[in-house]
C-alpha positions, 0 to 999 in steps of 0.5 A: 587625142591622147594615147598612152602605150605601155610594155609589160615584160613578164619574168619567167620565174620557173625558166630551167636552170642551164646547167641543172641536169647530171648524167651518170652511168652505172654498171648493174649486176643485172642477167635478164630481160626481167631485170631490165624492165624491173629497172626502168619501171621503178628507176624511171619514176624516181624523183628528177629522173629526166632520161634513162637508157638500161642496156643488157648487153653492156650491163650499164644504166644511165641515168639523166637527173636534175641535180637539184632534185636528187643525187647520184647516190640516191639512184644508186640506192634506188637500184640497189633496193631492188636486190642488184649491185651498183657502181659507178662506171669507170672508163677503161684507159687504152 
């Protein structure tokens, strides 16, 4: 008897890069609850959006995004087509 034993080792193509995702937070002009959920409804469905926290109280949105999908920038937009301002949160040094 003869037997022939072969290994095939398939390469995932589409494995995730490790260092693919960003997150940024940003201070938003927003005043309501309305706000708030106008925010999340429109800004969670934008292209490489992976997570995304609105806070009203502190007036921040953070964004988690793949870096190879869009850019910080084009978030920013995204949210300031919806009539808010938008910066980029700087950290207050104590």
């Amino acid at each position: 008897m003869f037997g022939l034993g072969t290994t095939l080792v398939a390469q995932n193509k589409k494995a995730p890069l490790k260092n693919d995702k960003e997150t940024v937070l940003f201070d938003v002009s927003m005043t309501c609850e309305n706000c708030q959920k106008r925010i999340e409804k429109t800004v969670a469905f934008e292209k490489g959006v992976t997570d995304m926290k609105v806070d009203l109280e502190n007036k921040t949105v953070q964004i988690e995004f793949k870096k190879t999908q869009t850019t910080v920038a084009n978030l920013q937009a995204a949210i300031e087509k919806l009539g808010y301002e938008v910066k980029i949160h700087k950290e207050e040094k104590e």
